[in-house]
PASEBA-1860 file (N, C-alpha, C; in nm, 3 decimals):
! residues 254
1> XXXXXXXX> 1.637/0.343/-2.832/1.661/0.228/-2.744/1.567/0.235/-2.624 ~ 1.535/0.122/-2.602/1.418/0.138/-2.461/1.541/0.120/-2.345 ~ 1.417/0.208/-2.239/1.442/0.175/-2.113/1.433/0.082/-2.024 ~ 1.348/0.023/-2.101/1.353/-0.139/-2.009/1.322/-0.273/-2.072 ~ 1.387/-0.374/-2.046/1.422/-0.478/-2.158/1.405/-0.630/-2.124 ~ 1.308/-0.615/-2.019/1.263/-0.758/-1.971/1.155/-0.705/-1.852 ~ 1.083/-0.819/-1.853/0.926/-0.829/-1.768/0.948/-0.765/-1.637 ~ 1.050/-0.828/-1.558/1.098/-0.769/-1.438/1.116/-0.646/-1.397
9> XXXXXXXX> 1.163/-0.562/-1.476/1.193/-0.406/-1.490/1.080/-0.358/-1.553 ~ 0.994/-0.369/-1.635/0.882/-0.308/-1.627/0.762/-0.357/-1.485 ~ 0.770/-0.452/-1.432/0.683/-0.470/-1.300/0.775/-0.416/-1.221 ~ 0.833/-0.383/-1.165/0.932/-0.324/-1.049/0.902/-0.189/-1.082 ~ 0.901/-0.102/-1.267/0.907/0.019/-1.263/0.753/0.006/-1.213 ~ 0.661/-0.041/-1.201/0.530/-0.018/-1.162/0.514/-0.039/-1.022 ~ 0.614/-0.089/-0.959/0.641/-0.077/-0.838/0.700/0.028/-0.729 ~ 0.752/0.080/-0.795/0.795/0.220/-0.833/0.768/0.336/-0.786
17> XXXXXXXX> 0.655/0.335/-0.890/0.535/0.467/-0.903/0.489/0.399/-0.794 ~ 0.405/0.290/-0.790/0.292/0.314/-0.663/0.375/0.344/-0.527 ~ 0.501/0.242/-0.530/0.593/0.314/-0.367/0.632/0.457/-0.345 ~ 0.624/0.498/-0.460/0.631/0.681/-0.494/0.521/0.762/-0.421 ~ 0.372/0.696/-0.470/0.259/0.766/-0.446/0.255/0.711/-0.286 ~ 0.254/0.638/-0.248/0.205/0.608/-0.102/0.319/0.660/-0.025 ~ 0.418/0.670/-0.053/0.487/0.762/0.058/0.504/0.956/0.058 ~ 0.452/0.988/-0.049/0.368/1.073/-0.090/0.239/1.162/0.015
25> XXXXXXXX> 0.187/1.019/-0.015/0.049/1.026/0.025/0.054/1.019/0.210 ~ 0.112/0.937/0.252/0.215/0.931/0.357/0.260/1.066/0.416 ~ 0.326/1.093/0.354/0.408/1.250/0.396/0.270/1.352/0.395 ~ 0.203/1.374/0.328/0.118/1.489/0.308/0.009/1.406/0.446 ~ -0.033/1.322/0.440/-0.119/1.290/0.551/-0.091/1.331/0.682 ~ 0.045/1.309/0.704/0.134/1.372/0.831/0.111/1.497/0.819 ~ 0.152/1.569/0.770/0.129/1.779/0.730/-0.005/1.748/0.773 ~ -0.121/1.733/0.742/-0.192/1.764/0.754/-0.264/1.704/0.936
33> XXXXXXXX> -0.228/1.583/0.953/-0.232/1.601/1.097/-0.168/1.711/1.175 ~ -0.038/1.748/1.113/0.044/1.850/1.232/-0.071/1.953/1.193 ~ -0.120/2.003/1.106/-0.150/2.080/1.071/-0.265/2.115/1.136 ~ -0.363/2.011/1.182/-0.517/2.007/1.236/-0.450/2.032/1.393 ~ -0.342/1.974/1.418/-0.285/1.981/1.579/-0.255/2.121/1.625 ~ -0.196/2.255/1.548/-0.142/2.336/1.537/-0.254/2.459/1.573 ~ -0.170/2.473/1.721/-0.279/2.589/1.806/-0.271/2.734/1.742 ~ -0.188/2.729/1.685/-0.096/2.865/1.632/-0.195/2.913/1.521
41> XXXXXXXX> -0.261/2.847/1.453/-0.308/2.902/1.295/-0.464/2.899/1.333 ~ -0.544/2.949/1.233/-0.689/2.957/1.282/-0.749/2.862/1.238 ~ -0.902/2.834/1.247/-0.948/2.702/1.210/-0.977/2.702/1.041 ~ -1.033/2.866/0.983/-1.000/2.900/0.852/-0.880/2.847/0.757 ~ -0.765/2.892/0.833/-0.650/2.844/0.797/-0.662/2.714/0.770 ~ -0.693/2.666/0.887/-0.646/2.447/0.863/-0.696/2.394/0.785 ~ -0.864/2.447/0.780/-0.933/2.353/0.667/-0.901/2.477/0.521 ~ -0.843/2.558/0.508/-0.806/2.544/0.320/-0.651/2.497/0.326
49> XXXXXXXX> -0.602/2.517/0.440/-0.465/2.428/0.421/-0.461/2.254/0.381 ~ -0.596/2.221/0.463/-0.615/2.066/0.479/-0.668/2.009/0.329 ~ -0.748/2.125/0.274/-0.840/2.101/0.152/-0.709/2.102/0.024 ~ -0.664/2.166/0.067/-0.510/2.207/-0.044/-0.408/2.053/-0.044 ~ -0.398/2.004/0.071/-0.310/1.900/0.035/-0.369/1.746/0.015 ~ -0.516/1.744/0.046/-0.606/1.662/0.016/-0.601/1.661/-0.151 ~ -0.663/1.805/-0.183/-0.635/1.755/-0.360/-0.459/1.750/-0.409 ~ -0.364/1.776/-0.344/-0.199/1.739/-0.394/-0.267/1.566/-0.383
57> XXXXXXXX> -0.259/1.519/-0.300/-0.284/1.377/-0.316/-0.385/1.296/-0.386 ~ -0.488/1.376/-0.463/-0.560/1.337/-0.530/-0.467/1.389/-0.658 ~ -0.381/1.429/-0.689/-0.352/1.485/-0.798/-0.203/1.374/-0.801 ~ -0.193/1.354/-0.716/-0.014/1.305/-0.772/-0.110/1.117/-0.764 ~ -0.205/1.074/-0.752/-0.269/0.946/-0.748/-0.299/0.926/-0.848 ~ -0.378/1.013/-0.946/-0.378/1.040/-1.092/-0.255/1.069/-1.119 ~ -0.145/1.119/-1.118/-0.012/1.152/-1.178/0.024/0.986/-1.202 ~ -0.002/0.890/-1.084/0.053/0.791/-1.043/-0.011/0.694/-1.149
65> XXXXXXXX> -0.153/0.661/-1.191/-0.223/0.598/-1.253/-0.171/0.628/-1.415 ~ -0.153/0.769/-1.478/-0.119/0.816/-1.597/0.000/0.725/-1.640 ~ 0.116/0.734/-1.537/0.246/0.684/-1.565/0.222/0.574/-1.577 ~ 0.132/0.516/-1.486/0.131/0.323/-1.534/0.058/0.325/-1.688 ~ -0.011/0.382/-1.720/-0.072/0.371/-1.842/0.001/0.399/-1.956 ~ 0.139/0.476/-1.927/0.209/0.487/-1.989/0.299/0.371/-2.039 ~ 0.314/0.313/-1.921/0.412/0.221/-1.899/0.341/0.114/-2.005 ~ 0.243/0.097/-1.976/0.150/-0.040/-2.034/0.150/-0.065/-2.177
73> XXXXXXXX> 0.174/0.082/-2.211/0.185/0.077/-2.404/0.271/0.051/-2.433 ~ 0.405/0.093/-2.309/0.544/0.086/-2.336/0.570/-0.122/-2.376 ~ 0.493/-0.120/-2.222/0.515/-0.266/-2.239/0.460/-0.357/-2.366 ~ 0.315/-0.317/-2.400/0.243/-0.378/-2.554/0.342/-0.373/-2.612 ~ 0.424/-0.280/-2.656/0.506/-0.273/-2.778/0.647/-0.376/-2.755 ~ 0.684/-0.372/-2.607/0.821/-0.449/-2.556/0.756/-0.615/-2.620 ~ 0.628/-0.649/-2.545/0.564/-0.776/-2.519/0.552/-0.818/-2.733 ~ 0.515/-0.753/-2.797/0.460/-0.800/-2.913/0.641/-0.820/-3.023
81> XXXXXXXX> 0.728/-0.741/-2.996/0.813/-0.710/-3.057/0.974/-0.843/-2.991 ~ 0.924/-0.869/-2.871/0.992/-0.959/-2.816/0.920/-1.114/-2.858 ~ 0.870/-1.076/-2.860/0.720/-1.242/-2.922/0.785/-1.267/-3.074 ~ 0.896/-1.140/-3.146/0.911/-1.183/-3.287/0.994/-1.112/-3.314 ~ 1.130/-1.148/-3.258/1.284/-1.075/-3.216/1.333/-1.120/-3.358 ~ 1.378/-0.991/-3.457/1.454/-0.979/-3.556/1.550/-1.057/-3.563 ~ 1.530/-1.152/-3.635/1.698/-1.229/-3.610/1.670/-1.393/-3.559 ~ 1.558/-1.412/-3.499/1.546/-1.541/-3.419/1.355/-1.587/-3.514
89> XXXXXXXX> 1.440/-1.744/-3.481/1.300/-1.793/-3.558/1.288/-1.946/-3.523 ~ 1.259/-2.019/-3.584/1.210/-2.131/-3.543/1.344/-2.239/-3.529 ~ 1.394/-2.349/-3.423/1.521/-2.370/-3.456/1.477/-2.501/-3.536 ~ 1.539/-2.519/-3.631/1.536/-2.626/-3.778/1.578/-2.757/-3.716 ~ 1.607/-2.798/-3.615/1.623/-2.937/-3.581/1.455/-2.943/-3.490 ~ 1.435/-2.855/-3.405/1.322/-2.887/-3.338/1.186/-2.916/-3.416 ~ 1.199/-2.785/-3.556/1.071/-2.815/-3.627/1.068/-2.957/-3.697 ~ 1.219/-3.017/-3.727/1.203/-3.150/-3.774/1.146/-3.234/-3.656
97> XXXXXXXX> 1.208/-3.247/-3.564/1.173/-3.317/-3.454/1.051/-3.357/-3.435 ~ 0.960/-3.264/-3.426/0.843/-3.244/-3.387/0.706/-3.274/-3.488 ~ 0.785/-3.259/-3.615/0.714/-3.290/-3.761/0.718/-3.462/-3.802 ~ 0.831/-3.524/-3.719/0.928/-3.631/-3.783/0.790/-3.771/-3.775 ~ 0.678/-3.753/-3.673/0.577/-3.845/-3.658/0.605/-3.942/-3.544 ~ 0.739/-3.935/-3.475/0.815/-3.970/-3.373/0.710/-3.925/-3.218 ~ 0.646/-3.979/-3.160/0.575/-3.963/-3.027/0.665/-3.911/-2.934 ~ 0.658/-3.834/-2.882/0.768/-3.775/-2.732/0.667/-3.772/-2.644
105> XXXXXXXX> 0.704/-3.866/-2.471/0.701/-3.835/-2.357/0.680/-3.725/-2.304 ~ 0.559/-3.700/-2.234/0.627/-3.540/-2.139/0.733/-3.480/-2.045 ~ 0.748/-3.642/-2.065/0.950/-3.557/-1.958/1.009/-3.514/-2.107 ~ 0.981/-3.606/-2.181/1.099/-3.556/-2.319/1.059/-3.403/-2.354 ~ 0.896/-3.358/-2.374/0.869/-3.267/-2.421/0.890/-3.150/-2.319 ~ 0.939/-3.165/-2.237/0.943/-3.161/-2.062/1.110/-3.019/-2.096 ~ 1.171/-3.155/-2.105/1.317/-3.147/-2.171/1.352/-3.028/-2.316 ~ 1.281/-3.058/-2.416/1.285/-2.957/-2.465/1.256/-2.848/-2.506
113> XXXXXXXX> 1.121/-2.842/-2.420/1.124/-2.698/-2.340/1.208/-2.597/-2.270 ~ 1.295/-2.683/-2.176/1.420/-2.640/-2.110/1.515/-2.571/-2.193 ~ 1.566/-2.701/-2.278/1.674/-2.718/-2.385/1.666/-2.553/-2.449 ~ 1.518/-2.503/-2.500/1.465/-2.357/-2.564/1.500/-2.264/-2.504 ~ 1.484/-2.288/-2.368/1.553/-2.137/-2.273/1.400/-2.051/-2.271 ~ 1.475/-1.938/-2.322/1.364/-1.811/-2.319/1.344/-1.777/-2.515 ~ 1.396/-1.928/-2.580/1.330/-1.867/-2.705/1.187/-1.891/-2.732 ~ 1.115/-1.765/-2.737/0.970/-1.751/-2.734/0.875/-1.822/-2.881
121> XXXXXXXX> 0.991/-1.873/-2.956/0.931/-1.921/-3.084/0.920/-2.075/-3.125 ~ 1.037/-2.129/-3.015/1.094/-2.255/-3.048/0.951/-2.278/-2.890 ~ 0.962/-2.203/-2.767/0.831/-2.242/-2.700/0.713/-2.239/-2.688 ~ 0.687/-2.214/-2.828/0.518/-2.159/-2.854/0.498/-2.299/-2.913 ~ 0.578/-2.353/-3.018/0.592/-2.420/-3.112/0.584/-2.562/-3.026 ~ 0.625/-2.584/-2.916/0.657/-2.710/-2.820/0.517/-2.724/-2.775 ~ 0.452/-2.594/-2.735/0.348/-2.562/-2.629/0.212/-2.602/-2.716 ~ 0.229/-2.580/-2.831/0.099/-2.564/-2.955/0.133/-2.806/-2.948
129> XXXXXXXX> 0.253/-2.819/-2.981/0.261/-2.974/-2.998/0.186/-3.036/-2.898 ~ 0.281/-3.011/-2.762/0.190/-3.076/-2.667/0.047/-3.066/-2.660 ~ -0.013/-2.959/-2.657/-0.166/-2.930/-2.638/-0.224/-3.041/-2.768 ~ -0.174/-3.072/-2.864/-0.257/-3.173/-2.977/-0.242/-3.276/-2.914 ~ -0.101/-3.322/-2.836/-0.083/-3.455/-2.830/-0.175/-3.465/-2.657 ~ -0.266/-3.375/-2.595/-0.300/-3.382/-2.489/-0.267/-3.314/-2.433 ~ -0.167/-3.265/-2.366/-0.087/-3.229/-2.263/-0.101/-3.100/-2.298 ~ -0.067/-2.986/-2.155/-0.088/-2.837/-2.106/0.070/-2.823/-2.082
137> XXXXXXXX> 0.119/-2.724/-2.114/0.254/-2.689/-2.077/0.236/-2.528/-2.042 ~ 0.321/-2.500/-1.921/0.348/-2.380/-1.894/0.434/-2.283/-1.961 ~ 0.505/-2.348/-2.054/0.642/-2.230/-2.086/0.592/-2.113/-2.196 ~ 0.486/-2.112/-2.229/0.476/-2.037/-2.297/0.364/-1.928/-2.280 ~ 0.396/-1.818/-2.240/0.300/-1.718/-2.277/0.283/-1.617/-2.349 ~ 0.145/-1.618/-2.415/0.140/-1.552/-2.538/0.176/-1.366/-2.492 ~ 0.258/-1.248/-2.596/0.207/-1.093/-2.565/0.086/-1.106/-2.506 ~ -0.042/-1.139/-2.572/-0.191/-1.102/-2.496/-0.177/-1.111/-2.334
145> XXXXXXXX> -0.149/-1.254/-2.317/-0.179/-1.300/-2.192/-0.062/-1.192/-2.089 ~ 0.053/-1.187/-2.160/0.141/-1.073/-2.073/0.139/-0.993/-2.034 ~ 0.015/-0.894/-2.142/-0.087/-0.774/-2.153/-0.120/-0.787/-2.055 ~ -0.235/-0.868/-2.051/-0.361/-0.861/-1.949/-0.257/-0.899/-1.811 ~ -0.206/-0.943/-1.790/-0.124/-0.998/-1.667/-0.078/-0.848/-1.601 ~ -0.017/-0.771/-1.673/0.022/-0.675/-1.659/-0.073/-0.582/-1.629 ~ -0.144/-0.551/-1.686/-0.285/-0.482/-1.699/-0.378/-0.482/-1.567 ~ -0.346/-0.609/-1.497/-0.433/-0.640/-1.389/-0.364/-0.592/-1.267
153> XXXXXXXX> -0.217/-0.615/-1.263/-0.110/-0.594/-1.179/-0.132/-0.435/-1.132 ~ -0.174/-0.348/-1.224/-0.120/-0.197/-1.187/-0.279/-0.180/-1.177 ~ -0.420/-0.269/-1.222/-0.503/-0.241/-1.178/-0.556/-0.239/-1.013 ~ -0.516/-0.347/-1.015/-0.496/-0.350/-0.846/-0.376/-0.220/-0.764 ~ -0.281/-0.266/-0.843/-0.214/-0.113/-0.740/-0.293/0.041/-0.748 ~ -0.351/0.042/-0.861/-0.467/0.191/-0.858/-0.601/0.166/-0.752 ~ -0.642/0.044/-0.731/-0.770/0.023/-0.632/-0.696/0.054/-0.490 ~ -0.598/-0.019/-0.499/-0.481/-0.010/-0.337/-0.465/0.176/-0.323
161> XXXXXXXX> -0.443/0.259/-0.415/-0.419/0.395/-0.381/-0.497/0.439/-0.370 ~ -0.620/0.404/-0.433/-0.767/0.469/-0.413/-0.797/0.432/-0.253 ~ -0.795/0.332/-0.174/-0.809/0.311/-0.057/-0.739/0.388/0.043 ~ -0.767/0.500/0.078/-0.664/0.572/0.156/-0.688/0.547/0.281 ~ -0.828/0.507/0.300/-0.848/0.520/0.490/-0.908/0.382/0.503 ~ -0.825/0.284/0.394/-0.854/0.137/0.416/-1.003/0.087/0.460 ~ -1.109/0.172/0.410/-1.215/0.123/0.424/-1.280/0.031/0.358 ~ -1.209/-0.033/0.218/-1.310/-0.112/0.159/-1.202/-0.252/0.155
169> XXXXXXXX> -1.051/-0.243/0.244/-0.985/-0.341/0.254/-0.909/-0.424/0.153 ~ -0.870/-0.313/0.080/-0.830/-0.358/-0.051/-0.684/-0.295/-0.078 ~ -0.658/-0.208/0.014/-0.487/-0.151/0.033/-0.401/-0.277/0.087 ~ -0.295/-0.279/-0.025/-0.177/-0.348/-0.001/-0.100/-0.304/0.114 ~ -0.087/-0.435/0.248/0.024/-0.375/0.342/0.128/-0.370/0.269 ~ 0.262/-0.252/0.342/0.337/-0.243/0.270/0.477/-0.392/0.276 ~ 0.414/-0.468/0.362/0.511/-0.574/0.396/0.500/-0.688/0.299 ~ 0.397/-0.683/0.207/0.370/-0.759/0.131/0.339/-0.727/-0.059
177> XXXXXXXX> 0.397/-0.577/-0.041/0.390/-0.550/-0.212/0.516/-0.665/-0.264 ~ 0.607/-0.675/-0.218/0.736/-0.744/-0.335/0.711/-0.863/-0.337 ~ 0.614/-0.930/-0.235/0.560/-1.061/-0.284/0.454/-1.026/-0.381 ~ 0.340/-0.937/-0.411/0.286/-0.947/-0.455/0.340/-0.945/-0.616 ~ 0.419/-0.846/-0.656/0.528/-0.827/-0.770/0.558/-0.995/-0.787 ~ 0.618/-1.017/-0.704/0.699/-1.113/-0.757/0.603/-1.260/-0.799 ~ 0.469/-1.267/-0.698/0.380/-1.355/-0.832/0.331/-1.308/-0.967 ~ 0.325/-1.194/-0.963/0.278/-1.174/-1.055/0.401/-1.180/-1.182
185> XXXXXXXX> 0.541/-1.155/-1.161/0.606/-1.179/-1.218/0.644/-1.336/-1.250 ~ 0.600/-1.418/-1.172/0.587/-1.570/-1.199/0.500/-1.634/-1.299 ~ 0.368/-1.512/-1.300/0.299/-1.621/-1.412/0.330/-1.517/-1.571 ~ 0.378/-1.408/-1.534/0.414/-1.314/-1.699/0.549/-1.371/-1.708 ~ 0.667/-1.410/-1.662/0.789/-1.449/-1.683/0.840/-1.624/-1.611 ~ 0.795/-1.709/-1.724/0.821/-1.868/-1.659/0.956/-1.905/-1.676 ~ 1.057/-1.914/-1.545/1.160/-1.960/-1.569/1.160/-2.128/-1.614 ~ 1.263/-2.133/-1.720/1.302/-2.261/-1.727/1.254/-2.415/-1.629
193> XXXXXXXX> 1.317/-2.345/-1.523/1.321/-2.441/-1.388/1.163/-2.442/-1.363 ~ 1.085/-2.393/-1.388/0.960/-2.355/-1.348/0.853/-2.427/-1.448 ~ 0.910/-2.481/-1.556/0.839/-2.526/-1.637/0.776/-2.687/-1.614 ~ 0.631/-2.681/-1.675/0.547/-2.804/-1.595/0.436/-2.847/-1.713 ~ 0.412/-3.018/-1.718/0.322/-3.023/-1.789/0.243/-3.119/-1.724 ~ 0.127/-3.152/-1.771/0.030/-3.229/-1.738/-0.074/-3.222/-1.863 ~ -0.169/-3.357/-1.831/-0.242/-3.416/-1.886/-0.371/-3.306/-1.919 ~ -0.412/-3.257/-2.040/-0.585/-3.226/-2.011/-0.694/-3.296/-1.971
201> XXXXXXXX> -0.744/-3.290/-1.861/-0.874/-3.334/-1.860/-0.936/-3.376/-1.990 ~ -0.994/-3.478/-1.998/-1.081/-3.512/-2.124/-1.262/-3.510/-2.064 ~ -1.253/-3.541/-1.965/-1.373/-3.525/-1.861/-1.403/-3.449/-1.725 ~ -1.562/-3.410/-1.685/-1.571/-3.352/-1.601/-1.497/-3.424/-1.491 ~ -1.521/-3.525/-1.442/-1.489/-3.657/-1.334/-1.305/-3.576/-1.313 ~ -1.258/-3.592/-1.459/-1.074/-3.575/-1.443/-1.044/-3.453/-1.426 ~ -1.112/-3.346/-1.452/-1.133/-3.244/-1.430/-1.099/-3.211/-1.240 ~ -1.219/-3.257/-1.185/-1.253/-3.255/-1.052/-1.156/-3.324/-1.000
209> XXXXXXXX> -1.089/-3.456/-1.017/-0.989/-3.527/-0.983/-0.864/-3.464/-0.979 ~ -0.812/-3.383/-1.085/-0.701/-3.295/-1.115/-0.715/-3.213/-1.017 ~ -0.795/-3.123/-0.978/-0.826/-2.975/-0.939/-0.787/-3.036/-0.735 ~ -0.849/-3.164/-0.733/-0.842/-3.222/-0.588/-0.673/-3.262/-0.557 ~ -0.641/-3.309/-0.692/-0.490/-3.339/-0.613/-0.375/-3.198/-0.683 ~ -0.399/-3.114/-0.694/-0.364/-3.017/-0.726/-0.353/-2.889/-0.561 ~ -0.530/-2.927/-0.531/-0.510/-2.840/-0.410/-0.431/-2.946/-0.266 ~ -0.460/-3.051/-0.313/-0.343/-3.118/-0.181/-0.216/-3.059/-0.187
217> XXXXXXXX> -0.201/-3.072/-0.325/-0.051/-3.061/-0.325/0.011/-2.861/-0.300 ~ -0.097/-2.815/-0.302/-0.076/-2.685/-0.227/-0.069/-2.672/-0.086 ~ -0.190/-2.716/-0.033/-0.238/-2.710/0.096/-0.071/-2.761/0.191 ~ -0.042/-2.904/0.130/0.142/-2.945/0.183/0.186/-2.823/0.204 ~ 0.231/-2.783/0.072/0.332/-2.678/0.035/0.298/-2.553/0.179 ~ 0.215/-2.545/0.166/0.148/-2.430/0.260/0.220/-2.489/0.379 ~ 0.173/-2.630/0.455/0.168/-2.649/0.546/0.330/-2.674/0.612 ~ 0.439/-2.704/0.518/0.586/-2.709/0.529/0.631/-2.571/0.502
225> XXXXXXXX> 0.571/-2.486/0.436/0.607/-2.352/0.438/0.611/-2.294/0.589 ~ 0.504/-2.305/0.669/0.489/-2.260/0.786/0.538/-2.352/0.892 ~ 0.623/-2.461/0.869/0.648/-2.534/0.927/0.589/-2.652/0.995 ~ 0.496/-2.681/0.962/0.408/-2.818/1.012/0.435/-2.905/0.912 ~ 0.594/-3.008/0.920/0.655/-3.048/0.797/0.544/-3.210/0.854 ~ 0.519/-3.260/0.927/0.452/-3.406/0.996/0.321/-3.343/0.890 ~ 0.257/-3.251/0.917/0.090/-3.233/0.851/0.087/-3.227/0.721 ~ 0.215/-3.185/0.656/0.228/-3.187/0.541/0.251/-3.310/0.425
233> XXXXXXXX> 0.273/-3.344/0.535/0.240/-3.534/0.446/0.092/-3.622/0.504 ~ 0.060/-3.560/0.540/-0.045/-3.582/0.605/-0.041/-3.689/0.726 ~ 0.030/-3.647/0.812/-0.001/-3.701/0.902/-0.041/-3.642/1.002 ~ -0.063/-3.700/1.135/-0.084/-3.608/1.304/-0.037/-3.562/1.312 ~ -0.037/-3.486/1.398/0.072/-3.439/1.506/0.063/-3.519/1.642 ~ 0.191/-3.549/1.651/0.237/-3.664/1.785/0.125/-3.574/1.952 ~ 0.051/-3.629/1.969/-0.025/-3.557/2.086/0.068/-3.618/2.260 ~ 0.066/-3.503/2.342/0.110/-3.502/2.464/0.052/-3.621/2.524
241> XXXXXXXX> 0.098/-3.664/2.636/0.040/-3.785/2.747/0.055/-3.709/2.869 ~ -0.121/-3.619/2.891/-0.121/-3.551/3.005/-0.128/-3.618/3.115 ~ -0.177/-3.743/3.134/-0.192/-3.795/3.220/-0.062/-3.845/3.287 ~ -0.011/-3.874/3.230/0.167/-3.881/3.239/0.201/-3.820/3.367 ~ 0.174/-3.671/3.299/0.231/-3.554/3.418/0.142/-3.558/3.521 ~ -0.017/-3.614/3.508/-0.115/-3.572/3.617/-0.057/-3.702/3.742 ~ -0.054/-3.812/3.682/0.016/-3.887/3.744/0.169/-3.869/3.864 ~ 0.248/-3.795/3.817/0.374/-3.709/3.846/0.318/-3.669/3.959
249> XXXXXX> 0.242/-3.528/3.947/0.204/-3.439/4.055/0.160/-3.544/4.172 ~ 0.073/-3.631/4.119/-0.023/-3.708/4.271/0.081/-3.712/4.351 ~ 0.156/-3.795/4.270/0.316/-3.882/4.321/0.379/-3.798/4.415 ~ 0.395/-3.664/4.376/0.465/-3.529/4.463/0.386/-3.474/4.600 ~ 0.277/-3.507/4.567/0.169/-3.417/4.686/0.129/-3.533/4.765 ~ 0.190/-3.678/4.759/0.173/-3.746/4.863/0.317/-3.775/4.934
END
């Protein structure tokens, strides 16, 4: 029986290890400041003491990288074996549905996407329809793409541990790893609610057109996220009437 049985728990266990190694790495960095501070010991002493816990942290960073690699096969095998769950297969009203020569809407195809849940067979099968009839749907991602999703996730957390003295600016603050997890768990695990379709481009022109009202519709999001809910629809911001007040003062100082 495995140890872990959905996308979430294998990105969290990779979350894991790296919060393992950096507080680790953390702790031994400290020793070794007290250690350079410490009038008591000789300077012989500090630097093979210093050289000694320099390679512990080169050694448990590789300890740290091994385990994700471990993890990753773990996951190939979770990702390919869940893609073609013993027991589950195509559901026999949808393959009629979809065969029947009957045209569906993208809210409809929208809809029974939903209707599928998390069956990975009945949403491959929706995802493959739409793409003939035009349309891009999110609900489905292939093992490969889960792979590589995954693959990239713990690649970056190995560049982040390799950065120890943040010189090449590529260490994750630590205030921002569980967001980072958690996109990345957004595009390997599409909830239901999360599911979206749209039109393919047939041209460069729609292409460029798509990509423009795509980043508006971020840039909003951004801008009501941080609270500038007026800019986010694009409007001003209501500007002051200084003169107002300059007016005021005269009024006072005569």
């Amino acid at each position: 029986m495995r140890k872990f049985t959905c996308e979430s728990e294998f990105l969290n266990e990779s979350k894991k290890l790296y919060g393992k190694y950096i507080e680790s790495e953390r702790q031994l960095k400290t020793l070794i400041k007290d250690t350079n501070a410490n009038r008591d010991i000789s300077e012989e002493a500090k630097t093979r003491d210093t050289l000694k816990m320099q390679k512990d942290i080169s050694a448990r960073r590789a300890g740290m990288k091994t385990k994700m690699s471990e993890l990753e096969k773990e996951f190939t095998d979770w990702a390919f074996d869940f893609a073609d769950l013993q027991g589950v297969g195509l559901s026999k009203n949808l393959v009629q549905a979809l065969s029947s020569g009957i045209s569906y809407t993208p809210q409809e195809l929208l809809y029974l996407a939903k209707q599928a849940g998390n069956d990975q067979a009945d949403l491959r099968l929706i995802s493959d329809y739409a793409k003939k009839q035009g349309f891009e749907m999110n609900c489905y991602r292939s093992p490969e793409q889960k792979i590589k999703d995954f693959h990239t996730m713990n690649e970056i957390f190995g560049k982040s541990a390799d950065d120890e003295d943040c010189k090449n600016w590529v260490r994750l603050p630590d205030n921002e790893v569980d967001d980072f997890v958690n996109k990345r768990l957004n595009t390997i695990c599409i909830r239901p609610d999360d599911f979206t379709i749209k039109e393919i481009p047939k041209t460069i022109d729609e292409l460029i057109e798509q990509d423009i009202i795509e980043n508006r519709k971020k840039e909003a999001e951004k801008r009501d996220k941080n609270g500038e809910f007026l800019k986010g629809f694009g409007q001003e911001e209501p500007k002051v009437d200084t003169a107002f007040y300059e007016s005021r003062e005269v009024e006072e100082n005569e």
